[in-house]
Gaussian input, Z-matrix of N, CA and C with variables (Angstrom, degrees):
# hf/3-21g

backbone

0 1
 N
 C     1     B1
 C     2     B2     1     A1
 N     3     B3     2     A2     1     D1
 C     4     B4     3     A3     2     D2
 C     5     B5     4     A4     3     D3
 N     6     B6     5     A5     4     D4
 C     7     B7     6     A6     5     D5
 C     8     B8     7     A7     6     D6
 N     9     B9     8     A8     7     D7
 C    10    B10     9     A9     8     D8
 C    11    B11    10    A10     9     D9
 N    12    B12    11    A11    10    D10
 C    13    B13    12    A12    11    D11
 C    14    B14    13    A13    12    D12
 N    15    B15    14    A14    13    D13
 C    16    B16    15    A15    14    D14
 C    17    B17    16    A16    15    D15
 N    18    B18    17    A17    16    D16
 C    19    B19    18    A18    17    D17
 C    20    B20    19    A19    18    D18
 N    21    B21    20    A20    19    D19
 C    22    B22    21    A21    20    D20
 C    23    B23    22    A22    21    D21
 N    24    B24    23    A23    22    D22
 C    25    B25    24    A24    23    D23
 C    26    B26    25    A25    24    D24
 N    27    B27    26    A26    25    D25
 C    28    B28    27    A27    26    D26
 C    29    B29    28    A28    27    D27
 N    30    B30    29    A29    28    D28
 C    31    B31    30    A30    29    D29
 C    32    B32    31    A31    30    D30
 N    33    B33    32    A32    31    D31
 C    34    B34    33    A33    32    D32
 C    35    B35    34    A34    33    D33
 N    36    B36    35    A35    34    D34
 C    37    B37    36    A36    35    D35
 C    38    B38    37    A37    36    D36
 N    39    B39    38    A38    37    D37
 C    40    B40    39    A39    38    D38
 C    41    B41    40    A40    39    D39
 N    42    B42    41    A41    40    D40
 C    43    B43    42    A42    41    D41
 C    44    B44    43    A43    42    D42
 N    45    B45    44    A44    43    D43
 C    46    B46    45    A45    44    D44
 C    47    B47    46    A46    45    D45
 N    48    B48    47    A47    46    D46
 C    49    B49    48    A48    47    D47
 C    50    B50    49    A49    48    D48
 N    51    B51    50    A50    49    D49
 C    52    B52    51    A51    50    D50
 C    53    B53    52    A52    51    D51
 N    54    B54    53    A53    52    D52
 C    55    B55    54    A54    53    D53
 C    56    B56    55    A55    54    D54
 N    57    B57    56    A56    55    D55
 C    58    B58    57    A57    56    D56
 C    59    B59    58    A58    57    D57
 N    60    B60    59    A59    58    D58
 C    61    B61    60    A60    59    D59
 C    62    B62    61    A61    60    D60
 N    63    B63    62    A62    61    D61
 C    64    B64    63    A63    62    D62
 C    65    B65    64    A64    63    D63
 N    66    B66    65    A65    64    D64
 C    67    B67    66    A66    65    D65
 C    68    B68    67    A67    66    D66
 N    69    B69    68    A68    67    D67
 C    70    B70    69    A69    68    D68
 C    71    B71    70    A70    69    D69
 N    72    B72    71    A71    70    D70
 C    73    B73    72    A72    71    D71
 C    74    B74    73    A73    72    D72
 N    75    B75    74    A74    73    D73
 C    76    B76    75    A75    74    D74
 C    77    B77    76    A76    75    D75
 N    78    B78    77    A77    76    D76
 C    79    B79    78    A78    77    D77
 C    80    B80    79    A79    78    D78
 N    81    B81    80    A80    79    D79
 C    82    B82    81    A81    80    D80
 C    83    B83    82    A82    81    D81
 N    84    B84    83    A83    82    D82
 C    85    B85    84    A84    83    D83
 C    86    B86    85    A85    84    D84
 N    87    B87    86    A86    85    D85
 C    88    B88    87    A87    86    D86
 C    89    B89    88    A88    87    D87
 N    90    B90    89    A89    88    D88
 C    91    B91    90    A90    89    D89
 C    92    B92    91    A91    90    D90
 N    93    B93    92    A92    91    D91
 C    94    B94    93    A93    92    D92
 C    95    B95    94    A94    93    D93
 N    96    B96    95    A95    94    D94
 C    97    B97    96    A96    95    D95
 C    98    B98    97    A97    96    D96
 N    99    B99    98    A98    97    D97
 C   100   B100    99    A99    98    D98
 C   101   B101   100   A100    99    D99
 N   102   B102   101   A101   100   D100
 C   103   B103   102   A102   101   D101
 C   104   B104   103   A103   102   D102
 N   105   B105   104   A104   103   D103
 C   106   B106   105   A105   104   D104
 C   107   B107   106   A106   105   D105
 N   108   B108   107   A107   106   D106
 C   109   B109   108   A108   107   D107
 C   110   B110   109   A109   108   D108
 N   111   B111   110   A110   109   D109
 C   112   B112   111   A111   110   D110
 C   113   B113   112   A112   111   D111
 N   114   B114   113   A113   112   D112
 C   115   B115   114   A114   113   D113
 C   116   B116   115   A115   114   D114
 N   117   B117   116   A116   115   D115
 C   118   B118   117   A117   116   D116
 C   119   B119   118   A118   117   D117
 N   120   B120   119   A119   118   D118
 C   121   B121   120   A120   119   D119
 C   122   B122   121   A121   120   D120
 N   123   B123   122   A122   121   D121
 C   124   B124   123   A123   122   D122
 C   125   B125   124   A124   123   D123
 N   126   B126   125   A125   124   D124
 C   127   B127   126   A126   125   D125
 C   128   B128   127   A127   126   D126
 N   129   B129   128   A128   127   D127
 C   130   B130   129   A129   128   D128
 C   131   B131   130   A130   129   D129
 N   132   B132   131   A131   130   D130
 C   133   B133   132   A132   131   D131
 C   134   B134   133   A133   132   D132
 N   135   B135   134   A134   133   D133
 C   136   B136   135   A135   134   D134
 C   137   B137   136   A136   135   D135
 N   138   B138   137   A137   136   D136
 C   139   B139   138   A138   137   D137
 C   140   B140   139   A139   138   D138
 N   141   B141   140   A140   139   D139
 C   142   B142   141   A141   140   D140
 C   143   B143   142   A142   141   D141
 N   144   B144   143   A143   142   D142
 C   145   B145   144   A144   143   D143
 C   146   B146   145   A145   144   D144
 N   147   B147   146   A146   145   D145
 C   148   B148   147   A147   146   D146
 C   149   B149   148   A148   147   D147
 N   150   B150   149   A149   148   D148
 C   151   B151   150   A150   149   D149
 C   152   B152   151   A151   150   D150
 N   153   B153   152   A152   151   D151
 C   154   B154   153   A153   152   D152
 C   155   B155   154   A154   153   D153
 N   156   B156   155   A155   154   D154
 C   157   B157   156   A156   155   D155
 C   158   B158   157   A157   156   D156
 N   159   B159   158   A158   157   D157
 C   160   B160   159   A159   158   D158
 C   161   B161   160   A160   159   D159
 N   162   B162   161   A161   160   D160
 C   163   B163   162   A162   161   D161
 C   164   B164   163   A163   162   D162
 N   165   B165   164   A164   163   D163
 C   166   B166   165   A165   164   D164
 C   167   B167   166   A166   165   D165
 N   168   B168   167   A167   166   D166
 C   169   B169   168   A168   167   D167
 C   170   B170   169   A169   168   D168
 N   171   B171   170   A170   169   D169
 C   172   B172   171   A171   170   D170
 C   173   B173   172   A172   171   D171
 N   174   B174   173   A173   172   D172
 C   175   B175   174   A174   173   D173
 C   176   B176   175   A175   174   D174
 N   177   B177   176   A176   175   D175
 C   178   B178   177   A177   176   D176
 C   179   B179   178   A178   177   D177
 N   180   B180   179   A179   178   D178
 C   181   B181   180   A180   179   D179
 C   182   B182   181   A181   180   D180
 N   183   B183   182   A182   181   D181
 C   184   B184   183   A183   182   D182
 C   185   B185   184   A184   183   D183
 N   186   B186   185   A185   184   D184
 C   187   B187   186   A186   185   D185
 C   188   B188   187   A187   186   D186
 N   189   B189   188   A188   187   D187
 C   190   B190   189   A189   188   D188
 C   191   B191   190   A190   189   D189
 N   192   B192   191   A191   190   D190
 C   193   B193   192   A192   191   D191
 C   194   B194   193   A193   192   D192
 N   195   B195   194   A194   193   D193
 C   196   B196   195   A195   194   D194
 C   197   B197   196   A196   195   D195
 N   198   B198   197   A197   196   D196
 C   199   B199   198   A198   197   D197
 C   200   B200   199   A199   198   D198
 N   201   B201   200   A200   199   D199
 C   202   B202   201   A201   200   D200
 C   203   B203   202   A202   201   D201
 N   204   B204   203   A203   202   D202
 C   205   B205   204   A204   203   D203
 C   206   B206   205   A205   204   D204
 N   207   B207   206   A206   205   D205
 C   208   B208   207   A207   206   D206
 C   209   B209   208   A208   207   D207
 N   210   B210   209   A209   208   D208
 C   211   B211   210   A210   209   D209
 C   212   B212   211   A211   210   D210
 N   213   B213   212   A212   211   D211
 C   214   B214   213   A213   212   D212
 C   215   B215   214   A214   213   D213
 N   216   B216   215   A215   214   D214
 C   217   B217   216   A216   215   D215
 C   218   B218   217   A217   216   D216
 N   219   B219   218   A218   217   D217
 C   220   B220   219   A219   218   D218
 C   221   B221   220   A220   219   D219
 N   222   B222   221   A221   220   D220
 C   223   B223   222   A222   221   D221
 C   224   B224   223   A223   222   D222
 N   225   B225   224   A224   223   D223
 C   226   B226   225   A225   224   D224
 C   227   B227   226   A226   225   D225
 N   228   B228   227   A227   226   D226
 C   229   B229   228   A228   227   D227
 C   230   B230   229   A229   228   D228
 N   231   B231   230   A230   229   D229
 C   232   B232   231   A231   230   D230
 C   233   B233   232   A232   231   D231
 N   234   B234   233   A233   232   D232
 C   235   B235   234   A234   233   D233
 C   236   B236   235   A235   234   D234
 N   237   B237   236   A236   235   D235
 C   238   B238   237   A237   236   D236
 C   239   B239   238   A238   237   D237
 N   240   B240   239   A239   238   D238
 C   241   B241   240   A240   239   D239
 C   242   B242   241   A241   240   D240
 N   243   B243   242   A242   241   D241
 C   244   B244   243   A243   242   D242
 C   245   B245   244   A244   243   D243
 N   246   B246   245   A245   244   D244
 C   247   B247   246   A246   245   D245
 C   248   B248   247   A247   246   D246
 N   249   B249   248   A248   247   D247
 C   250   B250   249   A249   248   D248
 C   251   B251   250   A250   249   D249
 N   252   B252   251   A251   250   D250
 C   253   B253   252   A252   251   D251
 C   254   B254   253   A253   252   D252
 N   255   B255   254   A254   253   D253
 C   256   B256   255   A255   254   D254
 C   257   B257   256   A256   255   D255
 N   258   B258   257   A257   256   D256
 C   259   B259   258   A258   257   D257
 C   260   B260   259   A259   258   D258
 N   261   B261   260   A260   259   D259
 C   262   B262   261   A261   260   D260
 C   263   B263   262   A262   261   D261
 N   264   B264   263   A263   262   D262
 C   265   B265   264   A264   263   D263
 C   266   B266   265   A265   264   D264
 N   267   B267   266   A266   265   D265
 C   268   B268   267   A267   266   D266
 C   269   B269   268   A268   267   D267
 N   270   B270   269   A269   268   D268
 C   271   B271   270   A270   269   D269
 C   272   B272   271   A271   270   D270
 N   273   B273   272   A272   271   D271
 C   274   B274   273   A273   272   D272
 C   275   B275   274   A274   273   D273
 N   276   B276   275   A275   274   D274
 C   277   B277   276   A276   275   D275
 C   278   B278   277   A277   276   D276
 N   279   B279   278   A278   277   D277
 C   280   B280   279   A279   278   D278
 C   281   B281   280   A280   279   D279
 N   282   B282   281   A281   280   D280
 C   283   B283   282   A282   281   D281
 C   284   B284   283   A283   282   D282
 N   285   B285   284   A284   283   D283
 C   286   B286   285   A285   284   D284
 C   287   B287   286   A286   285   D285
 N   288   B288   287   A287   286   D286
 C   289   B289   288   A288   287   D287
 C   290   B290   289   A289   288   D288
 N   291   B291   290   A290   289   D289
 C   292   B292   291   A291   290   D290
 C   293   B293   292   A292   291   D291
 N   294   B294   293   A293   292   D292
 C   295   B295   294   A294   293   D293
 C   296   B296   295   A295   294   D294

   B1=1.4392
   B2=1.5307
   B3=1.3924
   B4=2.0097
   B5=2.1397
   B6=1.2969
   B7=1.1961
   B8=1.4901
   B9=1.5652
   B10=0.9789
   B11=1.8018
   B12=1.2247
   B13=1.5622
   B14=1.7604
   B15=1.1981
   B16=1.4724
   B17=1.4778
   B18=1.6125
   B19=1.7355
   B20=1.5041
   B21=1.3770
   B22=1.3505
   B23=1.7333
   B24=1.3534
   B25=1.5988
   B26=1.2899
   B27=1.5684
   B28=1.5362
   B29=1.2580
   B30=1.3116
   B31=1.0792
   B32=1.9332
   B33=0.8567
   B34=1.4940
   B35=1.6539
   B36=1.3322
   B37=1.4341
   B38=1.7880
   B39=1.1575
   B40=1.8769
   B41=1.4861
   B42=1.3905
   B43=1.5471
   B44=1.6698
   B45=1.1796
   B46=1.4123
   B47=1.4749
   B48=1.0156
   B49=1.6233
   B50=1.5737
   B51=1.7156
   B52=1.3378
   B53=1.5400
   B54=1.1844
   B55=1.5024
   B56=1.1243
   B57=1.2308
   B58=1.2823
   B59=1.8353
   B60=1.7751
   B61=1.3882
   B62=1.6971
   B63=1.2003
   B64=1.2252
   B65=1.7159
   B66=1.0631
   B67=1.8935
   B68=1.4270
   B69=1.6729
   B70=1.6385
   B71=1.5858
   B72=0.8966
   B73=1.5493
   B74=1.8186
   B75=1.1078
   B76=1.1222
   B77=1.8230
   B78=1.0436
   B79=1.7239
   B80=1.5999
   B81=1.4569
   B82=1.2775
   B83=1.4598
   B84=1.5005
   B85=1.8722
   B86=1.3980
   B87=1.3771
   B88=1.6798
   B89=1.1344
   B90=1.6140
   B91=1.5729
   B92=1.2341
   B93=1.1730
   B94=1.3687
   B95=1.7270
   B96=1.5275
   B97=1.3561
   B98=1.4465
   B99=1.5423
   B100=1.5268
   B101=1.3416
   B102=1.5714
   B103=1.4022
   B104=1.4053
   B105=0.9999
   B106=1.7516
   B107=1.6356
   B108=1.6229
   B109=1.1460
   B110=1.5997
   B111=1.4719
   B112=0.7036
   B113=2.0648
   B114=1.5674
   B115=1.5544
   B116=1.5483
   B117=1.4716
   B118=1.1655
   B119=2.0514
   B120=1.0408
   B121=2.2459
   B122=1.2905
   B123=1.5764
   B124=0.6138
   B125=1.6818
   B126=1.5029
   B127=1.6049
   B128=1.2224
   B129=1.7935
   B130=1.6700
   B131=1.1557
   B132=1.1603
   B133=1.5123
   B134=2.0603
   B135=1.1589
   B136=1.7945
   B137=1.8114
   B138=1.6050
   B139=1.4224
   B140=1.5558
   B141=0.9202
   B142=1.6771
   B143=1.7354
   B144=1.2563
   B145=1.4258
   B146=1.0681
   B147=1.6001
   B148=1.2565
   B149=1.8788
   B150=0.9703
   B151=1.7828
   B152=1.4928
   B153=1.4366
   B154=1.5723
   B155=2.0586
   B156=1.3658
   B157=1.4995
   B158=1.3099
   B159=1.2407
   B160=1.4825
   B161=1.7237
   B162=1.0217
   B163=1.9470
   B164=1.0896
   B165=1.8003
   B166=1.5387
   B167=1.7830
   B168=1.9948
   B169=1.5979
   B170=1.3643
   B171=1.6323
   B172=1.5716
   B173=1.3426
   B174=1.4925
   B175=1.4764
   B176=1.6849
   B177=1.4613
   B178=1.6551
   B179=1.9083
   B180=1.4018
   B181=1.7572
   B182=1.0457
   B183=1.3481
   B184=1.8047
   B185=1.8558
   B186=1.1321
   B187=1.3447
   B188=1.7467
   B189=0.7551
   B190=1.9978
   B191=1.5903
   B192=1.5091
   B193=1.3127
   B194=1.6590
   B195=1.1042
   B196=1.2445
   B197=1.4365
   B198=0.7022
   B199=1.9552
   B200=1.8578
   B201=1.2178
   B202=1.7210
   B203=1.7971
   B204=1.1450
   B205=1.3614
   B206=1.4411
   B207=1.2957
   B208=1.3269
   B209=1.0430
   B210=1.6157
   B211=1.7239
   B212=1.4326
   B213=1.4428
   B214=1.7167
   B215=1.9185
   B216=0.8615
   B217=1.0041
   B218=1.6477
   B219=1.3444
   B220=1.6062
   B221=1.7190
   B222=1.3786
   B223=1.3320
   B224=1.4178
   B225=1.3420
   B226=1.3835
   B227=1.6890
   B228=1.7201
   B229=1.4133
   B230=1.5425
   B231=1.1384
   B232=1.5661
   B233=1.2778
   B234=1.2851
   B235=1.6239
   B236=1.9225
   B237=0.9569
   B238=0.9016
   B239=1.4776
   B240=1.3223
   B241=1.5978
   B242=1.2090
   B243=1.7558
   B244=1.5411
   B245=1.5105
   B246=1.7487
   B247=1.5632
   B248=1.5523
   B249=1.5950
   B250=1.0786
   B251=2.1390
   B252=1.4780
   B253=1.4524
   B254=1.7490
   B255=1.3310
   B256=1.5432
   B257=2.0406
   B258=1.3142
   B259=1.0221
   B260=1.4149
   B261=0.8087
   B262=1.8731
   B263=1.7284
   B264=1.8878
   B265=1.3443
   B266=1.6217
   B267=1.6074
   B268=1.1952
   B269=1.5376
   B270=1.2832
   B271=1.8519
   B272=1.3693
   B273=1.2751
   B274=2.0827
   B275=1.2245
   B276=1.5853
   B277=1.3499
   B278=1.2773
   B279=0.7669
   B280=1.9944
   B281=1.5759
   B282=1.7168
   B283=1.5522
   B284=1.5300
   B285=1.1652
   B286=1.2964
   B287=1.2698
   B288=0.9609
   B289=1.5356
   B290=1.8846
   B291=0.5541
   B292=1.6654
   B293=1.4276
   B294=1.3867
   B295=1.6717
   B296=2.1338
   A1=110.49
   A2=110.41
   A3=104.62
   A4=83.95
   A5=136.59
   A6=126.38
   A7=104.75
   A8=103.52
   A9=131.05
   A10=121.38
   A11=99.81
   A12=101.77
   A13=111.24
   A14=93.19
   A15=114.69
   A16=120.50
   A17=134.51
   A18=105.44
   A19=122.27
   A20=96.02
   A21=101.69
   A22=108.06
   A23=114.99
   A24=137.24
   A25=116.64
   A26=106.44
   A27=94.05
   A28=122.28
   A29=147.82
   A30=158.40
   A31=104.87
   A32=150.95
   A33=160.19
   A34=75.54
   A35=139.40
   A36=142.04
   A37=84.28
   A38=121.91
   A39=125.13
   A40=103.17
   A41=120.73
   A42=120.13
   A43=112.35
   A44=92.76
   A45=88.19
   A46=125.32
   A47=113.51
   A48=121.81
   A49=111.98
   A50=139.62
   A51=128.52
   A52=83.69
   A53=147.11
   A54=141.98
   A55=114.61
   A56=107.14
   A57=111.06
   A58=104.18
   A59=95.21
   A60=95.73
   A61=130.97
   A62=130.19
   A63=149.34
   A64=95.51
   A65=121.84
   A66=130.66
   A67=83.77
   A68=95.18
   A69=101.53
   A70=134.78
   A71=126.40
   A72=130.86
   A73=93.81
   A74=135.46
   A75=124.68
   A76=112.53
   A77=100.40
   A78=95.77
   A79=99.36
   A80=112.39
   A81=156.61
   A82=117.83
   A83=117.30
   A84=100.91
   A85=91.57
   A86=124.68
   A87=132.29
   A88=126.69
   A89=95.06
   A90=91.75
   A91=128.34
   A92=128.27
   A93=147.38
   A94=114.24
   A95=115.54
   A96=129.16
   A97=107.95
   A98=119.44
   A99=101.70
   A100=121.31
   A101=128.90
   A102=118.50
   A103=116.23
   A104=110.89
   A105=97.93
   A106=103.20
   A107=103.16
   A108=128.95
   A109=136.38
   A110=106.31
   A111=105.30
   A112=146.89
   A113=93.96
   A114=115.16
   A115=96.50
   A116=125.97
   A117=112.38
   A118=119.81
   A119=72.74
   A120=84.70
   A121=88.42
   A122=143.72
   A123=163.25
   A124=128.39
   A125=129.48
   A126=104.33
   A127=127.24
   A128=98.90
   A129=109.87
   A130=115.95
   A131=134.97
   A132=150.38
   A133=93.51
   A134=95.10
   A135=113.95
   A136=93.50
   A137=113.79
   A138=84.80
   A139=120.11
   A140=146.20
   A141=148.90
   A142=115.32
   A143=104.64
   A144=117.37
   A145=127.02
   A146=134.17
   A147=121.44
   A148=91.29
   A149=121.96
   A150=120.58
   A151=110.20
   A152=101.60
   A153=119.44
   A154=89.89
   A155=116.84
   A156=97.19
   A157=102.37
   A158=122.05
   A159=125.26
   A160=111.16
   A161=103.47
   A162=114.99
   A163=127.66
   A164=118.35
   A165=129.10
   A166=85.97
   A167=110.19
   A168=90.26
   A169=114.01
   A170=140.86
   A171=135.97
   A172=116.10
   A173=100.29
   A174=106.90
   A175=141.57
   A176=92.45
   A177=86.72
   A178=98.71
   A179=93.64
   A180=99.53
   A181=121.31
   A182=120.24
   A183=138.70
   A184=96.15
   A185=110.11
   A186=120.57
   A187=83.22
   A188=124.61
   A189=113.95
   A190=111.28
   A191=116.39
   A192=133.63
   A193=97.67
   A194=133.51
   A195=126.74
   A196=97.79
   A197=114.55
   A198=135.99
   A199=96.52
   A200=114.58
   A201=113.55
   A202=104.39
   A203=124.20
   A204=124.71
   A205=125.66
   A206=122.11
   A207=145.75
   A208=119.75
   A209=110.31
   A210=99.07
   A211=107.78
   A212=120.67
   A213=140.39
   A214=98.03
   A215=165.67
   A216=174.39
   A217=98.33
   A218=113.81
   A219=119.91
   A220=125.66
   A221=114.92
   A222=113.30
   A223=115.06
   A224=122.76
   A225=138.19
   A226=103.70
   A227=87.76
   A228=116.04
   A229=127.37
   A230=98.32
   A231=96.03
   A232=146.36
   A233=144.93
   A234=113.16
   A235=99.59
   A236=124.16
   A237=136.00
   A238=126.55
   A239=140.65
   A240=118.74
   A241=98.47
   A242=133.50
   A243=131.75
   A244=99.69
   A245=121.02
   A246=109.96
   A247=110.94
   A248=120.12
   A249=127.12
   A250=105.58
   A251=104.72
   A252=121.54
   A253=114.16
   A254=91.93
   A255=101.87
   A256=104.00
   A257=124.14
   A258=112.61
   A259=124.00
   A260=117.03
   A261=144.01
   A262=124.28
   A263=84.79
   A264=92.68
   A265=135.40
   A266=123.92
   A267=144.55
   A268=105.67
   A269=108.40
   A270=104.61
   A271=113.97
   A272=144.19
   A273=127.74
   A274=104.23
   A275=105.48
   A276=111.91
   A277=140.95
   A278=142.87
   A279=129.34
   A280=79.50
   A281=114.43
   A282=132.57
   A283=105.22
   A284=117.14
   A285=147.74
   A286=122.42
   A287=136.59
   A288=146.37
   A289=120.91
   A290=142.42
   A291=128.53
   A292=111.45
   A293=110.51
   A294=113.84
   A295=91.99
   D1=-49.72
   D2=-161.30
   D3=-74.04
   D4=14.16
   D5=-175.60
   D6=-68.45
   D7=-53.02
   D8=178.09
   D9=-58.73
   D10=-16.97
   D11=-179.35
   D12=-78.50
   D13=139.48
   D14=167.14
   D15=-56.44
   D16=136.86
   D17=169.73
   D18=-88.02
   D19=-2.04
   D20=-165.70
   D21=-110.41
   D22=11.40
   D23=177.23
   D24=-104.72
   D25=-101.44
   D26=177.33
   D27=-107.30
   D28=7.73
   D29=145.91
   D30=-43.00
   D31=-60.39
   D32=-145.12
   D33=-82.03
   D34=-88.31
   D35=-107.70
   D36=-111.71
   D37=-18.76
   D38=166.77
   D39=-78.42
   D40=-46.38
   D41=-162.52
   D42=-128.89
   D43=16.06
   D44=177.35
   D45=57.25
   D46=25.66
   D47=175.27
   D48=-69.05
   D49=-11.25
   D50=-179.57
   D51=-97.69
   D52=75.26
   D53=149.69
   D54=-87.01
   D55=7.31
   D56=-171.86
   D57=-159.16
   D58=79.49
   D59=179.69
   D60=-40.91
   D61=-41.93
   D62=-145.86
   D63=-102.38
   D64=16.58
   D65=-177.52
   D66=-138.44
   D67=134.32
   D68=142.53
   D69=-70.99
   D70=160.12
   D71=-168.86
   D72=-87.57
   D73=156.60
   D74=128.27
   D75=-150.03
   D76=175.23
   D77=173.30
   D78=-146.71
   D79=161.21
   D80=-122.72
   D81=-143.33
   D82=71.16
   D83=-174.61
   D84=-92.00
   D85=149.09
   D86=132.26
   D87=-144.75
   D88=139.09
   D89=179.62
   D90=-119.96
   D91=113.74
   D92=-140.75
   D93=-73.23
   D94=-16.27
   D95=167.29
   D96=-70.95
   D97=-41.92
   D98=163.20
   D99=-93.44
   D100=33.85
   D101=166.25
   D102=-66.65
   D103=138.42
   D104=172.50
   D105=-153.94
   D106=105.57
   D107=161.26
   D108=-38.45
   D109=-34.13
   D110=160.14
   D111=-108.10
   D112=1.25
   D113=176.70
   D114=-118.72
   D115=-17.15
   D116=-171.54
   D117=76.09
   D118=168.08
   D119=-165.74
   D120=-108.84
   D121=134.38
   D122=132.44
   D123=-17.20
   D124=79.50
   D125=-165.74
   D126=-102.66
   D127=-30.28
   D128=166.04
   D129=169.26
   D130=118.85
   D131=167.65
   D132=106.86
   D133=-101.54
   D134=-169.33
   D135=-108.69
   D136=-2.70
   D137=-166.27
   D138=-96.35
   D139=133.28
   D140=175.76
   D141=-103.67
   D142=132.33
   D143=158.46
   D144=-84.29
   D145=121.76
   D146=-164.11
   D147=-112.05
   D148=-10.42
   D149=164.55
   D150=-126.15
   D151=168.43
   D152=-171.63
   D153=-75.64
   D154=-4.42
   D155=-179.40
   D156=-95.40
   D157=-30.08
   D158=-172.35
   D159=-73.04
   D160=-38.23
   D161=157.75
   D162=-58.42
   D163=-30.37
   D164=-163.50
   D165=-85.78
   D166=-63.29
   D167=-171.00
   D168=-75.67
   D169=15.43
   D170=141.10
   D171=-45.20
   D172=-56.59
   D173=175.48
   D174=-81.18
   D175=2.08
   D176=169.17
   D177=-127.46
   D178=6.50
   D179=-177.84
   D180=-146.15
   D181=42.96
   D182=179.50
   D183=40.35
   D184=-107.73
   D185=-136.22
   D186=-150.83
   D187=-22.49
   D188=171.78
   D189=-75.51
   D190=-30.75
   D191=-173.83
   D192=-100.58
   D193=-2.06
   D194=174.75
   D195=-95.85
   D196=-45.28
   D197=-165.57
   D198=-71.57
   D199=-35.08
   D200=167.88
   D201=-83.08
   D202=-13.89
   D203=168.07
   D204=-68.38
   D205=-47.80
   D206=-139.29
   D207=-67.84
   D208=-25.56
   D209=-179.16
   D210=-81.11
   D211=-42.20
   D212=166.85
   D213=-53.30
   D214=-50.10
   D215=63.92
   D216=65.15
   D217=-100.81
   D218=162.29
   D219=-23.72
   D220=-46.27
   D221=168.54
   D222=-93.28
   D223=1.87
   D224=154.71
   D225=54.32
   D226=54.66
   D227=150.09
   D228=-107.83
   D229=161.91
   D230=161.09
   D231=-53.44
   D232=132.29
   D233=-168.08
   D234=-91.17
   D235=168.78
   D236=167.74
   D237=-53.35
   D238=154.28
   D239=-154.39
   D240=-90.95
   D241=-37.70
   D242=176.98
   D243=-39.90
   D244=-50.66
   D245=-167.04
   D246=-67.64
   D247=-45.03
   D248=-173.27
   D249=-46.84
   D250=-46.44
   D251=179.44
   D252=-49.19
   D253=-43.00
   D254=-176.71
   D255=-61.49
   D256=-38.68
   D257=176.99
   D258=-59.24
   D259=-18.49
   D260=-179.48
   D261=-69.38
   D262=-47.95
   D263=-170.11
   D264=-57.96
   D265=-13.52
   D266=-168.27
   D267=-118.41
   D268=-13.48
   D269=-171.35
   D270=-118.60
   D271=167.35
   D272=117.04
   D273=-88.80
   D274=143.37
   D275=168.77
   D276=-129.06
   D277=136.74
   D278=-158.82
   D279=-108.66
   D280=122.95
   D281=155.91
   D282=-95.77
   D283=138.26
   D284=170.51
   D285=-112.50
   D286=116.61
   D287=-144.52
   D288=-129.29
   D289=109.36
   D290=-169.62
   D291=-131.22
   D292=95.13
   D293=169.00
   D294=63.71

């Protein structure tokens, strides 16, 4: 269900995510039963996530924040916490997590 939610609908005025007028809202579903490391998650066009991090900055950062993921992503490491930070810096975001 919250997949389907908007960040800029009901997420902000349920969770308080516009506390911070001057940031966009966004939110974050994943679900960790279809991660798959090794075929990758599907995100859009040719592109695949091969970790739940490379999916998380798809999903709160289209495809510009996937594209700063990708090499950490591909060797299906971690990114570093400055990169992880950078997804942060312009938004709030409510992550949603599943298994």
């Amino acid at each position: 269900m919250a997949g389907g939610w908007k960040g800029g609908t009901i997420c902000p005025t349920a969770w308080a995510l516009d506390s911070e007028p001057d940031k966009e809202s966004r939110v974050a579903v994943l679900d960790g039963e279809k991660s798959n490391p090794t075929g990758g998650v599907f995100l859009e066009a040719d592109a695949r996530g091969y970790t739940l991090w490379g999916e998380l900055a798809f999903r709160l950062g289209g495809m510009h924040a996937f594209h700063a993921f990708v090499d950490s992503d591909r060797q299906r490491k971690a990114p570093s916490p400055a990169r992880i930070r950078e997804l942060f810096e312009d938004c709030t975001a409510l992550i949603l997590v599943d298994r």
